[in-house]
PANUMAR-367682 format. One record per residue (C-alpha): z, y negated, x negated. Coordinates in steps of 0.25 Angstrom, whole numbers, padded with zeros to 4 digits, always signed. Layout:
N
ZYX;...
***
This chain:
338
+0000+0000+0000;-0004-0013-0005;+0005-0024-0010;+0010-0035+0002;+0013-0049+0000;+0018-0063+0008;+0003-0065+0013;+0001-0049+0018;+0017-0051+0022;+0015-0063+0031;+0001-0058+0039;+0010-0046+0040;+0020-0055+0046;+0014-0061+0055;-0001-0055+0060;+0001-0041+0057;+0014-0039+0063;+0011-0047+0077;-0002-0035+0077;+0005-0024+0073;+0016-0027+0085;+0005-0028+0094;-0001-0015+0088;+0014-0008+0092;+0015-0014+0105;+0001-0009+0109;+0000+0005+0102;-0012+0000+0095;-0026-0010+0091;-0038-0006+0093;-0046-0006+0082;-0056-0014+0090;-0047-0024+0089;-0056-0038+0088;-0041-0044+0080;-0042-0034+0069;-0057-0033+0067;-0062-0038+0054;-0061-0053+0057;-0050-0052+0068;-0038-0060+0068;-0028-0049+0065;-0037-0041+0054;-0027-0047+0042;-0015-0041+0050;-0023-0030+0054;-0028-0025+0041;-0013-0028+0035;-0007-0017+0045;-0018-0008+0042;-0015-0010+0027;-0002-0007+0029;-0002+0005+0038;+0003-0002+0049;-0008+0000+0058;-0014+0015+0058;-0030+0017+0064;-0028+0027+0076;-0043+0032+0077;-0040+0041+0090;-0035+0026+0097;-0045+0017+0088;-0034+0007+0085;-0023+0005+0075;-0009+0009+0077;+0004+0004+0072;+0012+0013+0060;+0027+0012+0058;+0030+0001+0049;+0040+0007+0042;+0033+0015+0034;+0024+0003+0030;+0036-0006+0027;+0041+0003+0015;+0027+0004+0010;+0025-0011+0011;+0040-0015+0008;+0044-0005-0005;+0032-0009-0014;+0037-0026-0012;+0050-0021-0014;+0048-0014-0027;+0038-0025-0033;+0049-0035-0030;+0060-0028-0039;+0051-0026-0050;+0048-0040-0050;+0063-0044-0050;+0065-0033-0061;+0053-0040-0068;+0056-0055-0066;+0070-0050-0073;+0065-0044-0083;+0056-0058-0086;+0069-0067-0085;+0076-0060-0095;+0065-0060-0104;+0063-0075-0103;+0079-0078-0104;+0077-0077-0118;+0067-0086-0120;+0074-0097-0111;+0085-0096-0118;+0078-0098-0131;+0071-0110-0125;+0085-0116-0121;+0091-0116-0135;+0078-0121-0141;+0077-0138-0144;+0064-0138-0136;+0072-0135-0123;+0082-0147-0124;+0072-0156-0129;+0066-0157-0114;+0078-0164-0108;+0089-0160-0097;+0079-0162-0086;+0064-0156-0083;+0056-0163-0072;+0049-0152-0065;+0037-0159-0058;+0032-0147-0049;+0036-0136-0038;+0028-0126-0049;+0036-0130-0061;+0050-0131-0053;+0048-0117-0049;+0042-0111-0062;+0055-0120-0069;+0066-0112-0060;+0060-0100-0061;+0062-0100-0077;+0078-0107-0075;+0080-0094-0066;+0074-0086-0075;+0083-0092-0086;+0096-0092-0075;+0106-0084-0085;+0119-0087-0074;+0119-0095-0062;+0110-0101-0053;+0114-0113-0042;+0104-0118-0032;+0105-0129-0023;+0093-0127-0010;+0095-0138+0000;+0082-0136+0006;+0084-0124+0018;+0068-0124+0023;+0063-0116+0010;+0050-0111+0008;+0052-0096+0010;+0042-0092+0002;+0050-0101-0009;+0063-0096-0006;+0057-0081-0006;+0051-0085-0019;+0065-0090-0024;+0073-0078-0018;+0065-0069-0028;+0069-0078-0039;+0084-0079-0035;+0085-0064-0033;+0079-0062-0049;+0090-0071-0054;+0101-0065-0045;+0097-0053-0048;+0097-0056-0063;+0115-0057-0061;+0111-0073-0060;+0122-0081-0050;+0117-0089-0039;+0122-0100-0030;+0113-0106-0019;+0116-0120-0011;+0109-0121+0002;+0111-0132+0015;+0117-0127+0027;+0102-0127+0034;+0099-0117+0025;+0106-0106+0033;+0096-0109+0045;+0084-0106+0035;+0080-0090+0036;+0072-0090+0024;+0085-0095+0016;+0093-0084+0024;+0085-0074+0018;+0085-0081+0004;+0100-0082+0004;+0101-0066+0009;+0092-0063-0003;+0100-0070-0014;+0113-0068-0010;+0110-0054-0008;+0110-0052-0025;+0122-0062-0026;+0117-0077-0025;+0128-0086-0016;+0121-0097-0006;+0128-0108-0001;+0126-0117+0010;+0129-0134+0010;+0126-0145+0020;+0125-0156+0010;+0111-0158+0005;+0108-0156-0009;+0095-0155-0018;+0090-0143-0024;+0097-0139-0038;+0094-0127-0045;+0104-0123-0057;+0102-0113-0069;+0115-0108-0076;+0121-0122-0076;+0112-0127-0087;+0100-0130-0079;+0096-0137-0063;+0084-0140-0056;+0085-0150-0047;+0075-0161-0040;+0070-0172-0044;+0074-0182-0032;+0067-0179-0021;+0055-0173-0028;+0052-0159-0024;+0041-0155-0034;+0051-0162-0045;+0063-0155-0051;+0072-0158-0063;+0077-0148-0072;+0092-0152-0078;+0097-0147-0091;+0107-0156-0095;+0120-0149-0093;+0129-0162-0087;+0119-0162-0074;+0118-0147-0072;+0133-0147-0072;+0133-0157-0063;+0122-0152-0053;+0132-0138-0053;+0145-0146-0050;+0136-0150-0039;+0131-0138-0036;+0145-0132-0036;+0152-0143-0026;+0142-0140-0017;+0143-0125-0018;+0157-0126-0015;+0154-0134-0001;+0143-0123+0001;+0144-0114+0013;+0139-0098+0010;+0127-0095+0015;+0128-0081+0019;+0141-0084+0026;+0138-0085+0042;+0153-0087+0048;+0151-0094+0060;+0162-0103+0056;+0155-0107+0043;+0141-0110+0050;+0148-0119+0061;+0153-0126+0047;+0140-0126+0043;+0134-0133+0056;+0146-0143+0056;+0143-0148+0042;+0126-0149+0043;+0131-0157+0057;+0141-0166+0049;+0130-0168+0038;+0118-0173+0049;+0128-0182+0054;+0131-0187+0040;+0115-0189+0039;+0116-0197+0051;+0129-0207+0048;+0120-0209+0034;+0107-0213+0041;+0097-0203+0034;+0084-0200+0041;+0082-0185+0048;+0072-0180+0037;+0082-0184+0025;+0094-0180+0034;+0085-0166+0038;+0082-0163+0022;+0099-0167+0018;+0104-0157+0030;+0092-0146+0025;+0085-0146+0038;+0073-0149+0045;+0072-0164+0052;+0071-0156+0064;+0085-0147+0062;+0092-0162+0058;+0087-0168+0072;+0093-0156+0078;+0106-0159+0071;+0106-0173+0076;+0102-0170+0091;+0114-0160+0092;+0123-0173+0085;+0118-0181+0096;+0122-0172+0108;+0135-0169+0101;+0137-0183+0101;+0130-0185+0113;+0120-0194+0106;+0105-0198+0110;+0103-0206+0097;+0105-0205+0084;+0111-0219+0085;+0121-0214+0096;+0124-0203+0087;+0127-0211+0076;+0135-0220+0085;+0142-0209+0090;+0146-0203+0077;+0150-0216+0071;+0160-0218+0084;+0166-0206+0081;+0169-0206+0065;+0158-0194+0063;+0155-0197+0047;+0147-0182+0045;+0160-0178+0036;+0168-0173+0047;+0172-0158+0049;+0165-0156+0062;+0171-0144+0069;+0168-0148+0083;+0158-0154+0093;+0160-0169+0093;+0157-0171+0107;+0169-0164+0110;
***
């Protein structure tokens, strides 16, 4: 059986899955079939169940049949699972081999003659710089991720490149926004890396994005360029951005914790920080992007302040809040209409 990847994954997903359903639910498709004939609209997703033994000819009915899936699934499923341990063992074996030759670099004058900051000035070069600081990680890894709406095909991409340096005995300590619990695509990232011992933790401040590499080394952003990064060296401002880091850590809530009692916290304290952006006069989209959410989720936390403080505007809220003493720092346990 051939190899299968994201594209053959996602027509299998979505076109061949809907026709083999309808396949089960009527028995069979006739070959005849004008959808599966050479230029039908469903040939793709056809030919892919053929391919897989998903569909079986029946000449006696002259239509194809739907097979067991089970069977196919180990066939499909083993091969992707065995090719993706090799490349773990094989990625390993490549970090270990250019451990040496970082450190050399380290201790070489070249290597201190750059300066304590590098300005990476593309996506391509960021990423190709991380992946050689993981590579390199020896200890500890600290990440900061404000941003919950992750491509998925990014974080699936990082997920591997965690899990080769868990793997590799590395500790790792994640900082997410509270919004991040409402994202699926990080739920299964979290599940994945925690899985092989990396602890997540969830914040309602906002922060910015902060990578760092055994204490000697962050990444961080260049203002509010996303394509620009800075790379610090200088041991007094990583040792700073960890205190940081560490503060904030200590406020964090754990992810994989789901006590109700801790997500009502959690829900209290994203409320307290919308009404904080509120008080401060912040537009919605710089409000949205300091919460984690979308403009749309924000203006749902706003409507359900104005019915809680039976508000129509946002000036009435803001009166209404102002008339009560509401700064956003309170400890908000109950429904303040009440």
């Amino acid at each position: 059986m051939p190899g299968y990847g994201p594209d053959e994954r996602a027509l299998f997903e979505d076109d061949a899955t809907k026709l083999y359903e309808e396949v089960c639910e009527k028995g069979q498709i006739a070959a005849s079939d004008y959808r599966i004939a050479e230029d039908g609209e469903l040939r793709p997703a056809f030919d892919l169940l053929v391919e897989m033994g998903l569909l079986i000819f029946d000449s006696e009915q002259d239509g194809w049949a739907p097979e067991d899936p089970t069977s196919v699934q180990s066939r499909v499923v083993s091969p992707l699972s065995q090719e993706a341990a090799k490349l773990l063992s094989e990625s390993s074996q490549w970090s270990s081999a250019f451990s040496n030759l970082s450190q050399s670099w380290r201790q070489a004058p070249q290597s201190s003659a750059r300066g304590p900051f590098t300005y990476l000035r593309s996506v391509e070069l960021i990423n190709s710089v991380l992946d050689q600081l993981l590579a390199e990680c020896e200890d500890e890894l600290l990440t900061a991720q404000p941003e919950a709406g992750r491509d998925p095909r990014f974080l699936a991409k990082a997920a591997l490149r965690d899990i080769v340096v868990l793997e590799r005995g590395i500790t790792m300590r994640t900082l997410y926004q509270h919004s991040a619990r409402r994202s699926s695509v990080t739920h299964k990232y979290v599940a994945a890396v925690t899985a092989r011992g990396a602890e997540v933790r969830t914040l309602d401040e906002f922060f910015k994005r902060m990578i760092v590499v055994d204490r000697r080394v962050a990444v961080i952003p260049n203002r509010d360029e996303v394509a620009v990064a800075v790379v610090v060296r200088e041991p007094a401002v990583v040792a700073y951005l960890v205190d940081i880091f560490e503060r904030s850590w200590e406020r964090g809530r754990p992810f994989t914790n789901r006590d109700t009692s801790l997500l009502k916290d959690i829900a209290a304290e994203q409320r307290a920080m919308t009404m904080r952006m509120l008080i401060e006069g912040h537009s919605d989209p710089v409000s949205a992007k300091r919460l984690g959410v979308s403009p749309r989720t924000y203006a749902g936390y706003v409507a359900d302040l104005k019915a809680d403080y039976d508000a129509q505007t946002r000036f009435q809220l803001g009166y209404m809040m102002g008339r009560m003493g509401v700064s956003g720092q309170e400890q908000i346990e109950d429904d303040p209409a009440e």
